[in-house]
C-alpha positions in Angstrom: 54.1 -37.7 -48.6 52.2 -37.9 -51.6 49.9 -41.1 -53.6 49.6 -41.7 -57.1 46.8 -44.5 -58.0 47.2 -45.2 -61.5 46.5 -47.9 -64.0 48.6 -50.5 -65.3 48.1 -52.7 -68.2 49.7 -55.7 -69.4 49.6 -58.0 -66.4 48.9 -61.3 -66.4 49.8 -63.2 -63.4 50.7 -62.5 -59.7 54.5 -62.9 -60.8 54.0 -59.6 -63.1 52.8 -57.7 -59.8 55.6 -58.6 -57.9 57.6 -57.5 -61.0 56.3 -54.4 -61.1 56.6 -53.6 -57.5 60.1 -54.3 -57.5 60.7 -52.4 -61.1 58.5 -48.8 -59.4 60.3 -49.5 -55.6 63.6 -49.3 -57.5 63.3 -45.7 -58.1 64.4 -43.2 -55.8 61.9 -41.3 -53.4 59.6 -44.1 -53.9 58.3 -45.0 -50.2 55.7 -48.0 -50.6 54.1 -49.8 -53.7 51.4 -51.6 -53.6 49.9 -53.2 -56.9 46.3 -54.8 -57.4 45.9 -57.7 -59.9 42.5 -58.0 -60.0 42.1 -53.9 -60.6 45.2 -53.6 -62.6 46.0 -50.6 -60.8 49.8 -50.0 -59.0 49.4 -47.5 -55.8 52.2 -45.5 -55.2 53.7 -43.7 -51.9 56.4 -40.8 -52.2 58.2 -38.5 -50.6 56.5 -35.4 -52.5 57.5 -34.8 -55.9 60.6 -36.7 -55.8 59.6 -39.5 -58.3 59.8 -39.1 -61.8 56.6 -40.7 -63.4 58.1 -40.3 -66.9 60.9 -42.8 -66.2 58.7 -45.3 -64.3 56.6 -45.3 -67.0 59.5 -46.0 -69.5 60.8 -48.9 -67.6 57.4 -50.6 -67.1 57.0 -50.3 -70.7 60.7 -52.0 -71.4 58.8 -54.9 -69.4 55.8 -54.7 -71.4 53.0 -52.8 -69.0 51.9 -50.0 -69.7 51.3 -47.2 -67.1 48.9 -44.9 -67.8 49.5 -41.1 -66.3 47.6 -39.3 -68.8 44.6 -38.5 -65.8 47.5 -37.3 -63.7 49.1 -35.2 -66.0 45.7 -33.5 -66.6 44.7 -32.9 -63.2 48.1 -32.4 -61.5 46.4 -33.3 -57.8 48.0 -34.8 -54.9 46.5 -38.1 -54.9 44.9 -39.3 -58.2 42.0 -41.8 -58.0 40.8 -42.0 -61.2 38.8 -45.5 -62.2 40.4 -45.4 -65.5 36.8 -46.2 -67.2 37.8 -45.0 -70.6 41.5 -46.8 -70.3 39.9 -50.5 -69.4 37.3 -49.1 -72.0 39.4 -49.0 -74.9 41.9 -51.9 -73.8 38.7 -54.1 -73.9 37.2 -53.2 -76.9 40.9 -53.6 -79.0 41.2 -56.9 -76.7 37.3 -58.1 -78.0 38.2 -57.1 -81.5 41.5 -59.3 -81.6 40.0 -62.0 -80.3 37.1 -61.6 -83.0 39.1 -61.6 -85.7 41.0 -64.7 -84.4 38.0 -66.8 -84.1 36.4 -66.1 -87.4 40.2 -67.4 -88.3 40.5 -69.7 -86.6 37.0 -71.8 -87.1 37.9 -72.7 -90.9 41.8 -73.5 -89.7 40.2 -75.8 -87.2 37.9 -77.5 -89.3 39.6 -78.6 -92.1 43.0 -79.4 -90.1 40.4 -81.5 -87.9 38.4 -83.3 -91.2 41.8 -83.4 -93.1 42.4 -87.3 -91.7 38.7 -88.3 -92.6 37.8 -90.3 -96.1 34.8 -88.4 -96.4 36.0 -85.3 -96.4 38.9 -85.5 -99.4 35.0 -86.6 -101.9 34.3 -82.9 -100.9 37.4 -81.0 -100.7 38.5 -80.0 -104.1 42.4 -78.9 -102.6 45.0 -81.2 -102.4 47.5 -81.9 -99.8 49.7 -79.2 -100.7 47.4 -76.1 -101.4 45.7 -77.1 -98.0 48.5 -76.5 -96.4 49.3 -73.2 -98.4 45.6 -72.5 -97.2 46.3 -72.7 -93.5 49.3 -71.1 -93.7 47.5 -68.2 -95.2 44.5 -68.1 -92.9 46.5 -68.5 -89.7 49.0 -66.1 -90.4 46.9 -63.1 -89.5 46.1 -64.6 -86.5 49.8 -64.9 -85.5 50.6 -61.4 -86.3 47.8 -59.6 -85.7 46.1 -61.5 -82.8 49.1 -62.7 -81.5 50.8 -59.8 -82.1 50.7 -58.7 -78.0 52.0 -62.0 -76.8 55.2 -61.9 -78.9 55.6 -58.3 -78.2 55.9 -58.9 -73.9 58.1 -61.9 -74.8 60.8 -60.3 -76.7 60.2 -57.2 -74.0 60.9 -60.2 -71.2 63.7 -61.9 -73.1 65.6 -58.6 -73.0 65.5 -58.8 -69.5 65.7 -62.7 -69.4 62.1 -62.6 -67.5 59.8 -65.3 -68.3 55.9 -65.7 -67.5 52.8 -66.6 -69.4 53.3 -64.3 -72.3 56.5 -66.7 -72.7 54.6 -69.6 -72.8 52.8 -68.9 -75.0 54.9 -67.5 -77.7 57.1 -69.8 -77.5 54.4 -72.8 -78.0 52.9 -70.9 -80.9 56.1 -69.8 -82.5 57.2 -74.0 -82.3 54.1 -75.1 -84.1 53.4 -72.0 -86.5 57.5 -71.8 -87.7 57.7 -75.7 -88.1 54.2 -76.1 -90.1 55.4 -73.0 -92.1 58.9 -74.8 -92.8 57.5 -77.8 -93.5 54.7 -76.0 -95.8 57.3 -74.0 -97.9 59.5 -76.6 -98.0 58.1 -79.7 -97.8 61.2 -81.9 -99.5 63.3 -81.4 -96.6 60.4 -83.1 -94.3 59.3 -85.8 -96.6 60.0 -89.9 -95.4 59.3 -92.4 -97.7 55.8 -92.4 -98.7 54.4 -90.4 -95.2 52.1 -87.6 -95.6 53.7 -84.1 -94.1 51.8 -83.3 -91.1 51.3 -79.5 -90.0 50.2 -77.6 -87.0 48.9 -74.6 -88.1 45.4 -75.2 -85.9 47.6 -75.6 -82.9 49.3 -71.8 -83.1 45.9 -70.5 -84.0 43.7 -72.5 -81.3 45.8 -71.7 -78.4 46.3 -67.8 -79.0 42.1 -68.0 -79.9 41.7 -69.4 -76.2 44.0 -67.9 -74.4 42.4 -64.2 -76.1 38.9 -65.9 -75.2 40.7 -65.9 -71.6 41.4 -62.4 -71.5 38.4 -60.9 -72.6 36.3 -63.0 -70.2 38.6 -61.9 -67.8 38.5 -58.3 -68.5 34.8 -58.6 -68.7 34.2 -59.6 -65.1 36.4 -56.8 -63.8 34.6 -54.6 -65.6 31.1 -55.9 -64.0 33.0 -56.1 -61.1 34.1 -52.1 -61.1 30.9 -51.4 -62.2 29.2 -53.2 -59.1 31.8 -51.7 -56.9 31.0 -48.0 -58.2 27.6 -48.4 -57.6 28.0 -49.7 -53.9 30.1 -46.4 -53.4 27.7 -43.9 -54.9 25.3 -45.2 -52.0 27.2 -43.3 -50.1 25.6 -39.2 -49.2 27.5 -36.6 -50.9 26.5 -33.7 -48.0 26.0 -34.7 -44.2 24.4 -32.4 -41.4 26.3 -32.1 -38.2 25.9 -31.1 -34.4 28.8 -28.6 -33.5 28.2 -26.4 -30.4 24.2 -27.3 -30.8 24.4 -25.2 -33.5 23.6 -27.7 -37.4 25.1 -27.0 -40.1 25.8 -29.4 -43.5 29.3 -29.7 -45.0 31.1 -32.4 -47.4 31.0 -36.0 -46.6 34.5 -35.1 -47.3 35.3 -33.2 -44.0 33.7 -35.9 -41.4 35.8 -36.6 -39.1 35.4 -39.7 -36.5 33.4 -38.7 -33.3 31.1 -35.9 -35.3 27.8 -35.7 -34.2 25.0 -36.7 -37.6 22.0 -35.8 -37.7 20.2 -38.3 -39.4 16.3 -37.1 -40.4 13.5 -39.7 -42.0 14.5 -40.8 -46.1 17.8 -39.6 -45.5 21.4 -41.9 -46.3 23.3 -42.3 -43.2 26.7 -41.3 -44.8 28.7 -43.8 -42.4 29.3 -45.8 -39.4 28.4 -45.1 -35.8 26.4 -45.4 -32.5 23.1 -43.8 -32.2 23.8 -40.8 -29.1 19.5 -40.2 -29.2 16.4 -40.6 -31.3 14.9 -43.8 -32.5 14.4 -45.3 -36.0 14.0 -48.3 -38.3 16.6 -48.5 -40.8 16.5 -51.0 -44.4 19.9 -52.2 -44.0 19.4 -54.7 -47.0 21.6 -53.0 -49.9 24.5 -54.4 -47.4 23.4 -57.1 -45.3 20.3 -58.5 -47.5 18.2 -58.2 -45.0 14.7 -56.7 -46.0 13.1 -55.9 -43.4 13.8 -52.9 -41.9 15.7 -52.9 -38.5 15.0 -51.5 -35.1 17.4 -48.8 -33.8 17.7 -47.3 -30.5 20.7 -45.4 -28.4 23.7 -47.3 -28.3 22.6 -49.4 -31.7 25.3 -49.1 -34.3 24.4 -48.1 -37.8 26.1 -48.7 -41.0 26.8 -45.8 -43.8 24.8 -46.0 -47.2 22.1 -47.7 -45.4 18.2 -45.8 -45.7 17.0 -44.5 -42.5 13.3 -45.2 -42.6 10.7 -43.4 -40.3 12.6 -41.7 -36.8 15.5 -39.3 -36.2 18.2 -39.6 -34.5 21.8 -38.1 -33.8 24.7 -40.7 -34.3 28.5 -40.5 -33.1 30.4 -41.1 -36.0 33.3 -44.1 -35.4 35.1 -45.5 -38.8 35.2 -43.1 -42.1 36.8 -43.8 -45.3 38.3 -47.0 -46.4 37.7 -48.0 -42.7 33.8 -48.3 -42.7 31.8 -51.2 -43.6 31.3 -49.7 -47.2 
């Protein structure tokens, strides 16, 4: 068997990851997928190189997510577990800038749709009726097409497929209000009752693709904090233990424990993951994972917890959960 962990962008809701799984668990070899929202990340289980990557990429992307094998292709290992750092980097950054330019847009489009209705505001404004509109056509056109661009581009991708989710919603919603208030700017004698003013909803198109970016970068902000904290936890985990075999110590990778080792554990050192104390005595500060901060007593029989500090003693520990199985 072999496990790709890759990123994905472009979902939205928990409907795009059941999407997804269903568009990768299509493809022949493919054994298990299993997708994370919150990482945007798809994990996938193969029968060895049976899959083709290329054409799972080219069908998420007919979708509108993008799967990004470029780490894979580099390092051509059997399971890939790159964080992606410079992918959510860059899809940030273009995601802040969009949303930048939208709201600097957006602000005036607001405003003097907003003051448009007020007395006041007509002794101040020097444009009439007509070139306001011709105005808010003009600033809320970038922010449709530039902005707005992604949210059009995943519903035509959807329609294609007649799939619908919040990228839908929203295009369509913005589309109504920008193509009627553009209709109704250009030509306004088809719209025109009596003596009634010609109403336009320019502010609408550009507010909700404004907040609904605002959404996403907040969004994309906290997983990125998130990660962050994550990585950090991790790293308090020893790179090199020392182990008991045959009385004889000797240090190899954290990589190569295996459960029921015998660690060696001296005073300042990490204890690189759970177990039951065989001998020795110590205190241990156990407070980057329980809060505690104090340090705790530990005798035989006392469990301990990996990426916790041993304090003062030494002791020798059985090793019981490694991996994604520990408390870490």
């Amino acid at each position: 068997m072999k496990s790709y962990d890759l990123p994905v962008e472009g979902m939205t809701c928990a409907s795009c990851v059941t999407r997804v799984e269903k568009i990768v668990g299509k493809f022949e070899g493919v054994k298990n997928v299993s997708v994370n929202l919150a990482t945007e990340r798809v994990n996938i289980t193969a029968e060895n190189d049976t899959i083709d990557l290329k054409e799972i990429t080219k069908a998420l992307h007919e979708y509108g997510y993008e799967l990004k094998t470029e780490n894979l292709e580099r390092n051509k290992q059997t399971k890939v577990n790159s964080d992606g750092s410079e992918l959510n980097d860059e899809y940030y950054s273009k995601l802040k800038n969009e949303f930048i330019f939208a709201l600097v847009l957006t602000i005036p489009v607001f405003a003097i749709s907003m003051l448009m209705d007020q007395h006041f505001f007509h002794s101040i404004w020097l444009f009439t009726h007509e070139e306001t509109r011709k105005i808010l056509l003009i600033l809320t056109t970038p922010i449709i097409f530039i902005s707005g661009k992604r949210f059009f581009q995943i519903f035509w991708r959807n329609l294609k497929h007649f799939s619908f989710e919040m990228n839908s919603l929203v295009a369509i919603g913005t589309a109504a209000a920008y193509g009627y208030s553009v209709l109704a700017t250009l030509f306004p004698d088809f719209f025109l009752t009596g003596d009634s003013e010609i109403h336009v909803y320019f502010e609408t198109a550009a507010v909700i693709i404004t907040l609904i970016l605002m959404g996403k970068v907040l969004e994309h902000n906290s997983k990125r904090k998130t990660t962050g904290a994550i990585k950090k936890l991790l790293e308090l985990k020893p790179k090199t233990v020392t182990v008991v075999e045959d009385n004889i110590e000797k240090v190899i990778n954290i990589s190569d424990l295996q459960i029921g080792n015998t660690v060696v554990i001296r005073p300042g050192e990490k204890i690189p993951t759970d177990g039951i104390i065989l001998s020795g005595y110590s205190t241990i500060d156990e407070s980057m994972i329980t809060g505690e901060s104090m340090p705790i007593e530990k005798n035989v029989d006392a469990s301990v917890i990996g990426g916790t500090i041993n304090k003062n003693g030494s002791f020798n520990f059985r090793v019981t959960q490694i991996g994604d199985n520990s408390i870490l």
